[in-house]
Each structure stands twice: as structure tokens, then as C-alpha cells.
Steps between C-alpha positions, in 0.01 A plus 500: 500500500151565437301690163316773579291769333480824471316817423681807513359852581590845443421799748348792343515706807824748388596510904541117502850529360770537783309728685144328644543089360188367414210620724131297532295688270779540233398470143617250284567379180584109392782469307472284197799270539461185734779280590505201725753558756684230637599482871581291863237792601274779350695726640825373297204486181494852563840574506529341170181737377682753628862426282312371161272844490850763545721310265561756206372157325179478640190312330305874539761703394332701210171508663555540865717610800718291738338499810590745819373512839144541547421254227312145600584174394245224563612140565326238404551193710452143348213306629524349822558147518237405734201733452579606074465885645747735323549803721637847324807717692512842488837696551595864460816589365674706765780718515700165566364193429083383539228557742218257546131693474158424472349449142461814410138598352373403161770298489 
């Protein structure tokens, strides 16, 4: 299992919700919580993103709300062994499951 981290991001585009998904050029808005996802994968750290962030017992609860599709979660990957470089993962949250996409802009 390996640690990752993670920055989560809400879409500001109304449309994103279960009718468009997160589109390049979407705005958005960093969420304040960070948690460090454990995973064999960062798609599994994702998954686990995905379940702490819509439990009615979420760390954002009174500030924030659970994610939905169109949102981005950003993966950070732990250095690699032989060069030190830590590479960053995008996904959009899709109607089922994640979609791998470029880093969006700004970001």
C-alpha cells in the first residue's frame, strides 16, 4: 500500500453536475481539507477520496460539499525512487468512477 496526497477541487461550472462532468476550462475552487489517501494504486487513493468526502461524517462537513461529478481530485504521487521526481494525477469524478485528465490550468 502506498501514501499518497491529495488536493481536492470543486467545479464551479453549475453544468458540471450530472449533466457535462468536468470540462477543460472549468473553474475551480480548492477545498480546504487534505487527506493522504492510502492505496495499491491512485486510482484506489481516489476511491478512498471519494468515500471519506460523502460520509455524513466528513472532515468538511460544516464548511463544504461532498464531492459530485465534475469535481477534480489531484494525486500526488510519492517521489520516485530513482530520479526523487514526484509527479501529480489528475482525475475527474465521473458519473461512475474517475477519469484521468491533463492538469487542468492554474492548477
Amino acid at each position: 500500500m502506498t501514501k499518497y496526497g491529495c488536493n481536492v477541487y470543486f467545479n464551479g461550472n453549475v453544468r458540471s453536475s450530472f449533466i457535462n462532468g468536468y470540462r477543460t476550462g472549468d473553474p475551480l475552487v480548492m477545498s480546504r481539507v487534505v487527506i493522504f489517501p492510502v492505496g495499491e494504486n491512485p486510482e484506489a487513493a481516489c476511491a478512498q477520496v471519494w468515500r471519506i468526502l460523502n460520509a455524513d461524517e466528513r472532515p468538511n462537513a460544516g464548511s463544504e460539499r461532498s464531492l459530485s461529478m465534475g469535481d477534480v481530485i489531484k494525486i500526488v504521487c510519492p517521489p520516485n525512487e530513482e530520479t526523487g521526481e514526484i509527479s501529480n494525477l489528475f482525475f475527474a469524478i465521473e458519473k461512475i468512477g474517475f477519469r484521468e485528465i491533463s492538469a487542468p490550468e492554474g492548477i
